[in-house]
C-alpha positions in Angstrom: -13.2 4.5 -5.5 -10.9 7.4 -4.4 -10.0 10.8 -6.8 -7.0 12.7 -7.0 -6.0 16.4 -8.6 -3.1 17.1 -10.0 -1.0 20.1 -11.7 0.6 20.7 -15.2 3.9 19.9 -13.5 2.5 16.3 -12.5 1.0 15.3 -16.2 4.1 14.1 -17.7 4.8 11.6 -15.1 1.7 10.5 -14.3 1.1 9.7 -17.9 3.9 7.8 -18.3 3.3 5.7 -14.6 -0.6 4.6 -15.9 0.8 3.3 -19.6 4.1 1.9 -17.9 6.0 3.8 -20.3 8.4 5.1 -17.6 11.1 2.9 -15.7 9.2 0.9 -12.7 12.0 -1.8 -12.2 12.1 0.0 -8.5 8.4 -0.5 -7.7 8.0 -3.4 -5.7 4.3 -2.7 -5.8 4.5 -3.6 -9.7 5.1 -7.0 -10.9 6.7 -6.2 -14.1 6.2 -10.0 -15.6 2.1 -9.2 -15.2 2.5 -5.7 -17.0 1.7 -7.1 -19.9 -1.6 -8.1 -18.6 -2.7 -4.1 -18.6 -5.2 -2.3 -21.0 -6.6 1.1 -21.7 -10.0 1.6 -22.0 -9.7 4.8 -24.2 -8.9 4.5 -27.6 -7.1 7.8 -28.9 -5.0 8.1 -32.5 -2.7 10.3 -30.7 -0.6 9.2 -27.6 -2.0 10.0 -24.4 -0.1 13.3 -23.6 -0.9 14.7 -27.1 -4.3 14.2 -26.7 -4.1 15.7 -23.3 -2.3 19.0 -24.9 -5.0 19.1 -27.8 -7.9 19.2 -24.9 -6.2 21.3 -23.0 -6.1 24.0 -25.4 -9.5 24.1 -26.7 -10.5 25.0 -22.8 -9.6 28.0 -21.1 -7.5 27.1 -18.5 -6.1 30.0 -16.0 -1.5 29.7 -16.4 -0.9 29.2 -12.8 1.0 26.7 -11.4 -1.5 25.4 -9.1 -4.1 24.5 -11.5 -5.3 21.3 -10.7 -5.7 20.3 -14.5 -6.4 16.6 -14.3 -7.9 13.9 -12.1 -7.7 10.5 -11.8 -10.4 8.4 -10.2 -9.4 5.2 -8.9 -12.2 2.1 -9.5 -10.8 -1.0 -7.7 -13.1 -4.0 -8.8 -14.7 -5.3 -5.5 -13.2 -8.5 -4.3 -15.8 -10.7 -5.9 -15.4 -14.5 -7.4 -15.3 -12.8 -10.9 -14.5 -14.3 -14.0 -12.4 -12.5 -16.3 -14.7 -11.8 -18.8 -17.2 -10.3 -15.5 -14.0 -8.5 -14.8 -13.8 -6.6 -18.1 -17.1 -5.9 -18.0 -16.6 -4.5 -14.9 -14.2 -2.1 -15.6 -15.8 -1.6 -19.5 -19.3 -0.5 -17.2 -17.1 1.8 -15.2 -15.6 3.2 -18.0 -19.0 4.1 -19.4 -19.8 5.9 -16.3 -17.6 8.2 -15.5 -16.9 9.1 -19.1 -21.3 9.8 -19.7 -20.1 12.0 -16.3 -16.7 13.7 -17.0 -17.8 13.5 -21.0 -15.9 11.7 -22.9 -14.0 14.3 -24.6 -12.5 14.9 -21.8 -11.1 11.7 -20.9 -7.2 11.5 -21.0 -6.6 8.0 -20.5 -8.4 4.8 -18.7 -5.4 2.2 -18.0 -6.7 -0.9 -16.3 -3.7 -1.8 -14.1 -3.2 -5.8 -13.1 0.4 -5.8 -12.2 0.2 -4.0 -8.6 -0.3 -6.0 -5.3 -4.1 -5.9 -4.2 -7.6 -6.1 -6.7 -6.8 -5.3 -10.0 -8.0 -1.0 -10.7 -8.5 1.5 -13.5 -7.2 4.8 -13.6 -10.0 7.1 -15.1 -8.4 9.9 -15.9 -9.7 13.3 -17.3 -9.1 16.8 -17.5 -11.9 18.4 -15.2 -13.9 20.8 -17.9 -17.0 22.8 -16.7 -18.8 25.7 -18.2 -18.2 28.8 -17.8 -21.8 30.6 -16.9 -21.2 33.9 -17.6 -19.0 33.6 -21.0 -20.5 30.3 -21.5 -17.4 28.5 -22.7 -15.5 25.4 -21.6 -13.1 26.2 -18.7 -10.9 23.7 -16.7 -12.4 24.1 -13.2 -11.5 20.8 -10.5 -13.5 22.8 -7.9 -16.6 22.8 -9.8 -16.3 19.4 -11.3 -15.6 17.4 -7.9 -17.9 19.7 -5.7 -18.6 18.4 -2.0 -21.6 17.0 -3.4 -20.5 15.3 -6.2 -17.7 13.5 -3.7 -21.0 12.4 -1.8 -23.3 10.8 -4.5 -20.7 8.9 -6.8 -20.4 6.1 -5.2 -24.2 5.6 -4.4 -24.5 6.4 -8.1 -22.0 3.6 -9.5 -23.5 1.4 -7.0 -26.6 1.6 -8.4 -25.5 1.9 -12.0 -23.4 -1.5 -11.4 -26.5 -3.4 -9.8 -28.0 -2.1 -12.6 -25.5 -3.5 -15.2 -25.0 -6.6 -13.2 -28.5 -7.1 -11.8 -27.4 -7.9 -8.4 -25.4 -5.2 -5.3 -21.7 -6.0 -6.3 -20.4 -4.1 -3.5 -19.1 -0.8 -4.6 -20.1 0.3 -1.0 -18.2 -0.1 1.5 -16.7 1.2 4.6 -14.3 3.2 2.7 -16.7 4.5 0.6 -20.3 4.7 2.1 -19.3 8.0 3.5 -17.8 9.9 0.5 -14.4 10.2 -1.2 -10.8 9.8 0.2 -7.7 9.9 -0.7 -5.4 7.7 -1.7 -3.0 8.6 1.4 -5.9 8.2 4.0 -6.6 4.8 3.1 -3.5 3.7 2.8 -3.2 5.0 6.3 -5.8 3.5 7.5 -4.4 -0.1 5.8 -0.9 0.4 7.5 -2.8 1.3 11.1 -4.4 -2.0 10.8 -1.3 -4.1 9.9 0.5 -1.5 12.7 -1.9 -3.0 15.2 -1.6 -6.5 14.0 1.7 -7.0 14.2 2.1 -5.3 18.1 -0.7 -7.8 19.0 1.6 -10.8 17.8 4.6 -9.5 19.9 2.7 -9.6 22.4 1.3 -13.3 21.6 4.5 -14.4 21.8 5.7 -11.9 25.2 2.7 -14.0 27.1 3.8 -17.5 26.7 7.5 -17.7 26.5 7.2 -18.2 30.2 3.9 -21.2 29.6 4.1 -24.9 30.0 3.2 -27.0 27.1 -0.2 -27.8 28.5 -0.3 -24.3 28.6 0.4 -23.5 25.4 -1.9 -26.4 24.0 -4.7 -24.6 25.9 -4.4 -21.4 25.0 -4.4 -22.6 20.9 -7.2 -24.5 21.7 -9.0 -21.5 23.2 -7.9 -19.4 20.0 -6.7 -21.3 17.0 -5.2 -18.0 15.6 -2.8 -17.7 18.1 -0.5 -20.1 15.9 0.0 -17.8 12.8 0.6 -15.2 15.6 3.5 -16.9 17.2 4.5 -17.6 13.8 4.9 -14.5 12.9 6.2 -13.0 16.1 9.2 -16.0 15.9 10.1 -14.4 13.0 10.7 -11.2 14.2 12.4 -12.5 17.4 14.9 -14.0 15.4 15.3 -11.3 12.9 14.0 -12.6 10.3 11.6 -9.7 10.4 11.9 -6.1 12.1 10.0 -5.2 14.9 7.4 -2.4 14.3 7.6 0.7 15.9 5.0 4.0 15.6 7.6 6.3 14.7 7.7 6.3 11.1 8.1 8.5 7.9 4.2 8.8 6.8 5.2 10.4 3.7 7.5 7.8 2.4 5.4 5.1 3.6 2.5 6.3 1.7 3.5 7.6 -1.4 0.5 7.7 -4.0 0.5 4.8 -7.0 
């Protein structure tokens, strides 16, 4: 689980990216044949962005531009041997979470995405309304919705909730999120430092025996059977049929937000 906050400017797009109304043809993280395959969890009479305006302005909401007016929390279903009716329910469970949270009223969207690479995710995605103590009204507040202790309990919450729902630990926590929130960028940074690291260490595989016997080479895979998909892989890039990695690369292109 990992939240973001974004401004007015943002809504449109975003929108259109969790229904897949907008053009993704581009997207080689989408697989456009599985899109299909995607459902929303909210059900609205009005389109998603209609909704959003109608909510919007029933709350007071401060016109500047960097008014973080929505967040999207993103629940990745653990990597479990579920079925697809335990998958639903998964994501159903979830849904009833965080909108008993946020308040449903509040909730823009919920778009259960199963076209991207990696576990299948819903995007939760509400407009972040708190009240306003002094006039005691409804204001759009991000800061006093997703408070540095609110970032802390969630996931022990929906952990417990889940075992709850499930009646066993499911594994919502994990190393990612045992310690609190983060962001989609940091843990797609952490992902790329790990396959970073990988693929140096299969250079090298191949760097320490180009110069070994046969025996040699028998030897070594006996002493470390992985060292085969490692040579593998490193072949491939000493022919070309795969670039070489090097450190120095554009982080924000690389790790541009789903």
């Amino acid at each position: 689980m990992h939240v973001e906050k974004y401004t007015k400017s943002a809504v449109g797009h975003l929108l259109q990216h969790y229904n897949r109304a907008a053009n993704h043809t581009s997207n080689q993280d989408i697989r456009i044949d599985k899109t299909k395959f995607n459902y929303n969890l909210c059900k609205r009479e009005l389109p998603d962005f209609s909704y959003y305006k109608n909510r919007l302005a029933q709350v007071k909401c401060h016109k500047r531009a960097d008014v973080n007016v929505l967040c999207d929390w993103i629940i990745t279903i653990p990597k479990k041997a579920f079925t697809e009716e335990q998958e639903r329910h998964f994501f159903q469970s979830a849904y009833n979470f965080m909108a008993e949270r946020y308040g449903e009223k509040n909730v823009v969207s919920a778009w259960v995405h199963k076209d991207e690479a990696g576990q299948p995710h819903l995007h939760f995605c509400f407009i972040p309304v708190a009240i306003d103590k002094k006039k005691k009204i409804e204001k759009v507040s991000a800061k006093e919705v997703l408070t540095r202790r609110e970032l802390q309990t969630i996931h022990k919450d929906m952990a417990r909730y889940m075992e709850h729902i499930f009646g066993y630990d499911i594994g919502i926590l994990n190393g990612n999120t045992i310690g609190g929130n983060k962001s989609i960028t940091e843990l797609k940074l952490q992902d790329s430092q790990r396959e970073l690291t990988r693929t140096v260490s299969e250079i090298s595989s191949l760097k320490q025996i180009k110069h070994q016997s046969i025996s040699e080479l028998a030897n070594a895979i006996k002493q470390k059977p992985s060292l085969i998909s490692d040579v593998s892989q490193a072949m491939k890039i000493a022919i070309g049929e795969q670039n070489e990695p090097t450190q120095h690369f554009n982080h924000e292109e690389r790790f541009r937000s789903r």
